[in-house]
C-alpha positions as a Markdown table, in Angstrom:
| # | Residue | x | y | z |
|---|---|---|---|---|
| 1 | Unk | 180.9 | 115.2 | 7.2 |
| 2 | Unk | 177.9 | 117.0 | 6.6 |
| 3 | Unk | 175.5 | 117.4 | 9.4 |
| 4 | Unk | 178.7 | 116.3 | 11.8 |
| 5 | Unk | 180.2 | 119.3 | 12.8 |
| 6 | Unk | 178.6 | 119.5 | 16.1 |
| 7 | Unk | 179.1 | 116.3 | 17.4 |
| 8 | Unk | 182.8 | 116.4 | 16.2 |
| 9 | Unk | 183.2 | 119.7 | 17.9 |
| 10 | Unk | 181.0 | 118.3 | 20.9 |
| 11 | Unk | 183.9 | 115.2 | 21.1 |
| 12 | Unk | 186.7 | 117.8 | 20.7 |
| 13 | Unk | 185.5 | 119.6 | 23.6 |
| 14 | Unk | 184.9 | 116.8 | 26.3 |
| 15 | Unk | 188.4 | 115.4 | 25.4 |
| 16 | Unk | 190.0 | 119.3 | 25.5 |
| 17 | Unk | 188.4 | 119.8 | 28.8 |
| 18 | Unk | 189.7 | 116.8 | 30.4 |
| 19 | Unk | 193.2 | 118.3 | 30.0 |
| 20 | Unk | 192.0 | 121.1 | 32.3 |
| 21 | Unk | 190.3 | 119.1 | 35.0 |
| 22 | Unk | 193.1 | 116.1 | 35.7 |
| 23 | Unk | 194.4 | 117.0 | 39.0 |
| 24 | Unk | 197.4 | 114.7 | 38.8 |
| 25 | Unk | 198.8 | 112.2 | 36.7 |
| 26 | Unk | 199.9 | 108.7 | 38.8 |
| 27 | Unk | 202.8 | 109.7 | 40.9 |
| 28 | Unk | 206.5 | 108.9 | 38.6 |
| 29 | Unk | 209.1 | 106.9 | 40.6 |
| 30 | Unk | 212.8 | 106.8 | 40.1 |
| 31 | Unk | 216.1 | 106.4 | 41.6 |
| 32 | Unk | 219.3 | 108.1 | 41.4 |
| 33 | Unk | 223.2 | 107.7 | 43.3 |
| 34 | Unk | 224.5 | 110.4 | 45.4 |
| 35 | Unk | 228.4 | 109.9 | 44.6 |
| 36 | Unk | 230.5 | 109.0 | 47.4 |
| 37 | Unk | 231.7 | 111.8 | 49.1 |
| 38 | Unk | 229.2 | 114.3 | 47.1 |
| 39 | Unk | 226.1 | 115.7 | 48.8 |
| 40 | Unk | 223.8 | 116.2 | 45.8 |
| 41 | Unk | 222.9 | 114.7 | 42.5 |
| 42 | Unk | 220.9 | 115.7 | 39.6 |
| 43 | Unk | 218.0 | 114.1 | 38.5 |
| 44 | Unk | 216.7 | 114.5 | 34.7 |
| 45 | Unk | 213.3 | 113.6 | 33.8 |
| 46 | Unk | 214.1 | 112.9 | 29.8 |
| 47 | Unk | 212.2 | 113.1 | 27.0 |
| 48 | Unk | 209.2 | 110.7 | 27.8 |
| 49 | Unk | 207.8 | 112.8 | 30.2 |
| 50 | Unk | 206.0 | 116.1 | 28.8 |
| 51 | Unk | 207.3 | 119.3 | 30.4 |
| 52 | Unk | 204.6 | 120.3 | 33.4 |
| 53 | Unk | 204.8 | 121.4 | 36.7 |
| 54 | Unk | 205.1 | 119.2 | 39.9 |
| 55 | Unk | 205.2 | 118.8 | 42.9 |
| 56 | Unk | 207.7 | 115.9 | 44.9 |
| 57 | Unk | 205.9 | 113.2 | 46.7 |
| 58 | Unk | 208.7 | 111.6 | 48.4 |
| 59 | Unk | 212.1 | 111.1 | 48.5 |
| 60 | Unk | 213.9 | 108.2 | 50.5 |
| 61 | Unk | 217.3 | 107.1 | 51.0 |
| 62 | Unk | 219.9 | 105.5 | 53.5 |
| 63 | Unk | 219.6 | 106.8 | 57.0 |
| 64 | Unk | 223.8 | 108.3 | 57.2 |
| 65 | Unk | 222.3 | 110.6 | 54.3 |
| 66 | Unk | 220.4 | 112.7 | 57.2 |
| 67 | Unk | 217.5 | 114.7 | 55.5 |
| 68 | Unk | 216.6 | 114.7 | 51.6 |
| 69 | Unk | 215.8 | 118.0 | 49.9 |
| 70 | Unk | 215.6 | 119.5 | 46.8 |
| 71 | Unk | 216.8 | 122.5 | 44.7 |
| 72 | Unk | 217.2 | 123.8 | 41.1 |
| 73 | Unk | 213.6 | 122.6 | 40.5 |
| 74 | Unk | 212.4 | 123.1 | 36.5 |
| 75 | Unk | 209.9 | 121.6 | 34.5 |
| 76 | Unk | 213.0 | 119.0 | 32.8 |
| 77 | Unk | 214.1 | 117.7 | 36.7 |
| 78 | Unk | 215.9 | 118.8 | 40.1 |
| 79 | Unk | 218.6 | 118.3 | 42.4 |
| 80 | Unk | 218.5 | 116.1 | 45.4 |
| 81 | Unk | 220.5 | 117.6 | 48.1 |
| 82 | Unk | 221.2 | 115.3 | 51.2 |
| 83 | Unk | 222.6 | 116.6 | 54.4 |
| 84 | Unk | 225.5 | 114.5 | 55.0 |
| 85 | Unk | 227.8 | 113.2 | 52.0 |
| 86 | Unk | 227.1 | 110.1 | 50.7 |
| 87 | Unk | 229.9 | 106.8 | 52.0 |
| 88 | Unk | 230.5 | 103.7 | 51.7 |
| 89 | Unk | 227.8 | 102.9 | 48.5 |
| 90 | Unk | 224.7 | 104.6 | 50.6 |
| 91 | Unk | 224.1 | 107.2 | 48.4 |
| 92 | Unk | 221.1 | 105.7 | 46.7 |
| 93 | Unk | 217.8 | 108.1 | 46.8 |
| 94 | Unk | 214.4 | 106.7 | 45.4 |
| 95 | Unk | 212.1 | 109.8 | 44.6 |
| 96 | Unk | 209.0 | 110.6 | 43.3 |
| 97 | Unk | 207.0 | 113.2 | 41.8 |
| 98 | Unk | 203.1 | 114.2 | 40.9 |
| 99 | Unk | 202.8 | 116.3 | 37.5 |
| 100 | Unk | 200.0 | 119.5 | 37.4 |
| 101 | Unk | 198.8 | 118.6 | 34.2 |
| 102 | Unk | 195.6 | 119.9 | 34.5 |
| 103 | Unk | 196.0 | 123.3 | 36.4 |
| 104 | Unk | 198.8 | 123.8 | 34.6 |
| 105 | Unk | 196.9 | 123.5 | 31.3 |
| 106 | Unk | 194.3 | 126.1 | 32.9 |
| 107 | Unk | 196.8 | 128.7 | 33.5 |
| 108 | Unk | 198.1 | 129.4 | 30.5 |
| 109 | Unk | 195.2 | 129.5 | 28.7 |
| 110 | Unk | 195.1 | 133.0 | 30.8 |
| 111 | Unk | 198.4 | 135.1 | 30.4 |
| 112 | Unk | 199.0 | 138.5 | 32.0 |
| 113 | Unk | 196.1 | 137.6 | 34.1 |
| 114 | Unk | 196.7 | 137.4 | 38.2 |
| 115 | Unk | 196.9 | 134.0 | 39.6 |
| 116 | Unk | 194.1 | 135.0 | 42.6 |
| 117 | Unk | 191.7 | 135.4 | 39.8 |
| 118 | Unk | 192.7 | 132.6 | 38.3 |
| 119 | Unk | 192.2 | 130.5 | 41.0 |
| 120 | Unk | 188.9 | 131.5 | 41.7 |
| 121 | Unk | 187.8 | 130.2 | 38.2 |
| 122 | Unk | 189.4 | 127.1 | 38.3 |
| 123 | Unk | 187.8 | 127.0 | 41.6 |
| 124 | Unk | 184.3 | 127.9 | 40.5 |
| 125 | Unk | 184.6 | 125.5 | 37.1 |
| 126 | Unk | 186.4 | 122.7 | 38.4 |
| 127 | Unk | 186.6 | 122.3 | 42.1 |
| 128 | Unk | 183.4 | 123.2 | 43.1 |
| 129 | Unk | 180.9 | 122.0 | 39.8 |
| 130 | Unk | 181.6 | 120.2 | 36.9 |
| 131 | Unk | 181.1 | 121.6 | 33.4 |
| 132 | Unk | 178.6 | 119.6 | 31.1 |
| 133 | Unk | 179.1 | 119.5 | 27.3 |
| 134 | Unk | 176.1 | 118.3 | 25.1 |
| 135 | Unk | 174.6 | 119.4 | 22.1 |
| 136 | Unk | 170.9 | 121.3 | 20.8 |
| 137 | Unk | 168.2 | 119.4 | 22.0 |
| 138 | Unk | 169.2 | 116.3 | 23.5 |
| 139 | Unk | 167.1 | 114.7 | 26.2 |
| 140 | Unk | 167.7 | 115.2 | 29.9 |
| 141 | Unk | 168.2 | 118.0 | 32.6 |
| 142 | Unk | 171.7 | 119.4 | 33.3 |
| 143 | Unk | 172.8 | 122.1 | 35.7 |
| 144 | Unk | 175.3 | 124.7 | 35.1 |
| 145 | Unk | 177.9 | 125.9 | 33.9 |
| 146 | Unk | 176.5 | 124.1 | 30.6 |
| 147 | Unk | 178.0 | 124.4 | 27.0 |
| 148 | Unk | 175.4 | 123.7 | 24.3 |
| 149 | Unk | 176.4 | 122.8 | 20.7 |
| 150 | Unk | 173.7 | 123.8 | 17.7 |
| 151 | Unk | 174.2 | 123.0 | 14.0 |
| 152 | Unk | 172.8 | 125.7 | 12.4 |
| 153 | Unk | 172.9 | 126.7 | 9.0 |
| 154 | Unk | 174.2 | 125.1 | 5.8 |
| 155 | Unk | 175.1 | 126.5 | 2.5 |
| 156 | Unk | 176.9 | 125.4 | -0.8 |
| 157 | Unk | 179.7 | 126.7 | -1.6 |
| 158 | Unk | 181.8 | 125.0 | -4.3 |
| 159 | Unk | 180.3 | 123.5 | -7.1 |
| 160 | Unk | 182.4 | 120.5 | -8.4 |
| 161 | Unk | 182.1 | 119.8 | -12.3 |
| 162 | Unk | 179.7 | 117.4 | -13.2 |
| 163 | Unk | 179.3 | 116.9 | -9.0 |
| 164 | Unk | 181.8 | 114.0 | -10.0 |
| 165 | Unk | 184.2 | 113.3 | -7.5 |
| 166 | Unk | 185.8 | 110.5 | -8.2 |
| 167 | Unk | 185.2 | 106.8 | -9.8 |
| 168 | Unk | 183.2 | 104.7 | -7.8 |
| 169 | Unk | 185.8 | 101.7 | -7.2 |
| 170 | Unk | 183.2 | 99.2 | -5.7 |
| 171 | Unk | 180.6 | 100.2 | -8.8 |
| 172 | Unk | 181.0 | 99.0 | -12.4 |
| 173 | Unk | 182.6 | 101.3 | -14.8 |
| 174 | Unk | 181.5 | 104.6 | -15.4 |
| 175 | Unk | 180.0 | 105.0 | -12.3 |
| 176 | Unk | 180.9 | 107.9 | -10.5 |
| 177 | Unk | 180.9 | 109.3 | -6.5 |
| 178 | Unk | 178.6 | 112.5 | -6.4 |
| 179 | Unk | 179.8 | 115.4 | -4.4 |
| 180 | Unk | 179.7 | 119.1 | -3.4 |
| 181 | Unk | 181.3 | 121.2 | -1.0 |
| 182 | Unk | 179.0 | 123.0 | 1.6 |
| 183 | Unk | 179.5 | 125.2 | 4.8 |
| 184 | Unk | 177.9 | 124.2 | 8.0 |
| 185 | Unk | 177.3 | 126.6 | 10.8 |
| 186 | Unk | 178.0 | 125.9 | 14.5 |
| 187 | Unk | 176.2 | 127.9 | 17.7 |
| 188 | Unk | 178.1 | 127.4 | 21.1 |
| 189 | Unk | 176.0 | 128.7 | 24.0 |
| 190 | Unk | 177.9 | 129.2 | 27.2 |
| 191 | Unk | 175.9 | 129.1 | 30.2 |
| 192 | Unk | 177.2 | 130.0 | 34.1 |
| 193 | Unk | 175.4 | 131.3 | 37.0 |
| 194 | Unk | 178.6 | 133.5 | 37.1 |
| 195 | Unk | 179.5 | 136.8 | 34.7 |
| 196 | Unk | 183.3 | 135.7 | 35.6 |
| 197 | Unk | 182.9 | 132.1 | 35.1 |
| 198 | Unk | 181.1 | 132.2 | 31.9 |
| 199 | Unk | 183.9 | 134.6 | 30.3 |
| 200 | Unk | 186.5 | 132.4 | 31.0 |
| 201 | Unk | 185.1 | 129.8 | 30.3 |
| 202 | Unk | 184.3 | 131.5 | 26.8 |
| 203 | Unk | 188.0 | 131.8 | 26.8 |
| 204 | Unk | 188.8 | 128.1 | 27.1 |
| 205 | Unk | 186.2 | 126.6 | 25.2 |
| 206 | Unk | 187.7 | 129.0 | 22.0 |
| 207 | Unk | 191.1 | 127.6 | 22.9 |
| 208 | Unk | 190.0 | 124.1 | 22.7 |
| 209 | Unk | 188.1 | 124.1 | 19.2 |
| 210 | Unk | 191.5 | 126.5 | 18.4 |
| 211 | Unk | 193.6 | 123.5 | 19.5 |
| 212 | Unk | 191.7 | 120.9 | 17.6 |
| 213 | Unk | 191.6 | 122.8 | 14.2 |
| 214 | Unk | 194.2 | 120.2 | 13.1 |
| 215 | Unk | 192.2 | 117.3 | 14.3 |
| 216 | Unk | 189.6 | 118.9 | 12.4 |
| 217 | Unk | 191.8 | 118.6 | 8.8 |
| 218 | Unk | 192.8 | 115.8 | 9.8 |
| 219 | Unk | 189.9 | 113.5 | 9.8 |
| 220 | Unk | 188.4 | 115.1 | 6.4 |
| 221 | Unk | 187.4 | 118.8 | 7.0 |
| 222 | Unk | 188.8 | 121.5 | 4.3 |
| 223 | Unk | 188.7 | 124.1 | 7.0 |
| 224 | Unk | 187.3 | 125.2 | 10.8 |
| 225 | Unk | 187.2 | 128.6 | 11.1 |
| 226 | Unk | 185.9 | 131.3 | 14.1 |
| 227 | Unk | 183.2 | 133.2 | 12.7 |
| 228 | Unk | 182.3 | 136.0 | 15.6 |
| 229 | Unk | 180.6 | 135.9 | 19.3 |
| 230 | Unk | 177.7 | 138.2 | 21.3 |
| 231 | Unk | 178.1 | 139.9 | 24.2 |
| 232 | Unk | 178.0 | 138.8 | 27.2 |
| 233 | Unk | 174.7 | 139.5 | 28.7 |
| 234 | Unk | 172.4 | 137.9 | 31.3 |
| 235 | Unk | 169.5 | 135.1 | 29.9 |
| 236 | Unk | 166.3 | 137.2 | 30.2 |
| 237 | Unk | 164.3 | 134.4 | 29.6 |
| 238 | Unk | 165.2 | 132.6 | 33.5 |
| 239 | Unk | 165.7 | 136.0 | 35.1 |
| 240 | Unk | 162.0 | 135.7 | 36.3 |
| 241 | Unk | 162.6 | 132.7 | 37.5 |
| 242 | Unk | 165.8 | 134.4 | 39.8 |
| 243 | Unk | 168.4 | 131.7 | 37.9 |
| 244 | Unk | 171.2 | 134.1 | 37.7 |
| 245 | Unk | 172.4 | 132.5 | 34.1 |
| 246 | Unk | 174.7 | 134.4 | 31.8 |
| 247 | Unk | 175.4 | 133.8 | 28.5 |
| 248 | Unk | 177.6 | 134.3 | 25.6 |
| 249 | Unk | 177.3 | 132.9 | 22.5 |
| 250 | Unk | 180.2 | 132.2 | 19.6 |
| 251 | Unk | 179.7 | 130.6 | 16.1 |
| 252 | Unk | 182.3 | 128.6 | 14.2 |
| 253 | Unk | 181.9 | 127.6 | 10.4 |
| 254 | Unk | 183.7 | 124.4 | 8.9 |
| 255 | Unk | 184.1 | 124.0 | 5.3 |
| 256 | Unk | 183.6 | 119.9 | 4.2 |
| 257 | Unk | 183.3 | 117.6 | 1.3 |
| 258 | Unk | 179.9 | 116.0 | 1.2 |
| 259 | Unk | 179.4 | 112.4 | -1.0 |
| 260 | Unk | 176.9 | 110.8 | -2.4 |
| 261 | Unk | 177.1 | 106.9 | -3.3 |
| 262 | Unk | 175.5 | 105.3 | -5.5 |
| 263 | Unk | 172.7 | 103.4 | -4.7 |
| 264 | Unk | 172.7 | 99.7 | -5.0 |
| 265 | Unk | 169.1 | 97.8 | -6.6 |
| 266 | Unk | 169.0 | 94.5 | -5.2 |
| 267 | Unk | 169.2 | 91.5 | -7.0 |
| 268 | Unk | 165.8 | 90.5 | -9.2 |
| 269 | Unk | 163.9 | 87.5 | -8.0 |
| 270 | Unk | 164.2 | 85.0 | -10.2 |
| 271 | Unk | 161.3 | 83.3 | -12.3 |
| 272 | Unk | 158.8 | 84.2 | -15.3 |
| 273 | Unk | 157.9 | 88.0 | -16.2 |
| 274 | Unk | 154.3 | 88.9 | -15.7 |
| 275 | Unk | 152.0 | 91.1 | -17.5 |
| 276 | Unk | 148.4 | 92.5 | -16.2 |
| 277 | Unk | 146.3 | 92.2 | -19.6 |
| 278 | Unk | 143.4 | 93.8 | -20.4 |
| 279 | Unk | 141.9 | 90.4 | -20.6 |
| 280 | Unk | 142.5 | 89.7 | -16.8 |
| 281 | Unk | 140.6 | 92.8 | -15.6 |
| 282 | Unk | 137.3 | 92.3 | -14.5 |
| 283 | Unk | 134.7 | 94.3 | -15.6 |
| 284 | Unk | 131.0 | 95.0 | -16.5 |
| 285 | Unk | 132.1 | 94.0 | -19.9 |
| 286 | Unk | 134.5 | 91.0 | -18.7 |
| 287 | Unk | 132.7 | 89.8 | -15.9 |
| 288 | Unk | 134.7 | 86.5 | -15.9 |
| 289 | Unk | 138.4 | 87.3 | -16.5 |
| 290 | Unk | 140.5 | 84.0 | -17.6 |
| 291 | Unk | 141.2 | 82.6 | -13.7 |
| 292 | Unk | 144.6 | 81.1 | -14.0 |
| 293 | Unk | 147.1 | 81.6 | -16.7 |
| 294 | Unk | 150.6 | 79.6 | -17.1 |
| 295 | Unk | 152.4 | 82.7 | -15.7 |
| 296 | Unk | 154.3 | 82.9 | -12.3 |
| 297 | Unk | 153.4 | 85.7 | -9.4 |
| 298 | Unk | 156.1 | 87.2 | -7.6 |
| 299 | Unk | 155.5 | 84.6 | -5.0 |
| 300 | Unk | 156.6 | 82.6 | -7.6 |
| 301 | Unk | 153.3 | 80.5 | -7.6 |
| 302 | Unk | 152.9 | 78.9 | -10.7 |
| 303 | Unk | 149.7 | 80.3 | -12.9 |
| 304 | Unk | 149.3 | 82.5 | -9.6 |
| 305 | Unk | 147.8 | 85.9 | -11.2 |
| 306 | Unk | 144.9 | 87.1 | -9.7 |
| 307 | Unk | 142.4 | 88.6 | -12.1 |
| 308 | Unk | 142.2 | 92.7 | -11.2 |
| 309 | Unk | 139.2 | 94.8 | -10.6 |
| 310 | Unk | 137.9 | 97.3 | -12.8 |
């Protein structure tokens, strides 16, 4: 995990922020009987489909029905309402519906908060731009709104006894897996060319790491925790440049397990040990070392030792 954080939080975040954009999901069909002699029937979506809001997309039946509507419309189904009473095994009604997963997502990420507003910054972050995740440094150019990820600092902060975590399975006995627990710091810059957008989107990019704190524990982390934010305040570095961009920042700490394997050697090559002897240097005093002794070189050339310079 360590040195991870930000490209696991950088995952979280583009998956999260797909559950905000999706428009629709594919329209879900279904059929259900008016009764003979009734004028309406009920229509339950069950438990494989997630409560959300929706809107119907069509609803067809026989002709001596007369005009389809509906009523009593929740988030579990409706009521299909025709205008004449259903005869003679005509009653059957094919309908289907288009689930808000996405908007619907968005709004309640803002309670208490009135849906004009609201629709102006889903307007402004989804509609009309696309919001680009990435993290410090990476190569390229993007345009705003922009959410930068930075792995800052990183501190130890449990010491395990003997930094033994465990026995090394793979390793021969008495080999152990070396391990500490550390810290690791996380910067996310928020960049819009809206004060508005960039506060809500501050809002849903905390909801999203807040969401995905499980996830988090989950695939090895101890604990994610939200540290603190800055105020929201203009970038004076582009407003030469007339940008318009404002930022806030947050930080986010996550507590992990770091191991250390040992390390394999890999396997001697066979043949005869050699020795450099101070016979086989050449010097003012041994001008003419012994050329070839009955000894192997790494290259495993018999008698291959090369007599060494002084």
């Amino acid at each position: 995990m360590a040195g991870l954080f930000d490209i696991h939080a950088l995952i979280a975040l583009q998956n999260g922020w797909s559950r905000f954009t999706a428009q629709h999901a594919p329209t879900h069909t279904g059929t259900v009987t008016i009764p003979d002699g009734s004028s309406s029937a009920s229509v339950v979506f069950g438990n494989t489909i997630p409560e959300q809001e929706w809107t119907l997309a069509s609803a067809t039946g026989d002709a001596a029905l007369g005009a389809l509507s509906v009523t009593d419309a929740t988030k579990q189904g409706f009521t299909i309402n025709s205008t004449n009473p259903a005869a003679a095994g005509n009653g059957l009604v094919s309908w289907g519906v288009d689930f808000k997963w996405g908007r619907a997502n968005f709004d309640r990420v803002f309670p208490m908060v009135e849906p004009s507003v609201i629709d102006s910054w889903y307007t402004g972050l989804v509609n009309e731009s696309s919001v680009t995740f990435r993290s410090f440094a990476s190569p390229g150019h993007d345009d705003f709104p922009l959410v930068i990820l930075q792995l800052m600092s990183e501190q130890s902060d449990t010491d395990i006894l003997g930094n033994a975590a465990r026995p090394w399975e793979e390793g021969t006995p008495g080999q152990y897996v070396d391990a500490m627990v550390v810290n690791q710091e996380m910067e996310v810059t928020i960049m819009t060319k809206s004060h508005e957008l960039t506060r809500a989107l501050f809002v849903i990019v905390r909801a999203i790491l807040m969401r995905y704190t499980p996830t988090f524990l989950k695939a090895g982390y101890l604990d994610v925790k939200y540290l603190n934010s800055q105020e929201l305040a203009p970038e004076e570095r582009l407003i030469a440049e007339d940008a318009g961009v404002y930022v806030r920042k947050m930080r986010w700490r996550a507590l992990a397990q770091v191991e250390a394997f040992p390390i394999t050697e890999a396997p001697l090559e066979t043949g005869k040990p050699w020795w450099v002897l101070h016979a086989d240097i050449k010097s003012k005093t041994n001008p003419t070392p012994p050329p070839a002794r009955a000894l192997d070189n790494l290259a495993g050339t018999a008698g291959g030792v090369v007599p060494l310079d002084d």
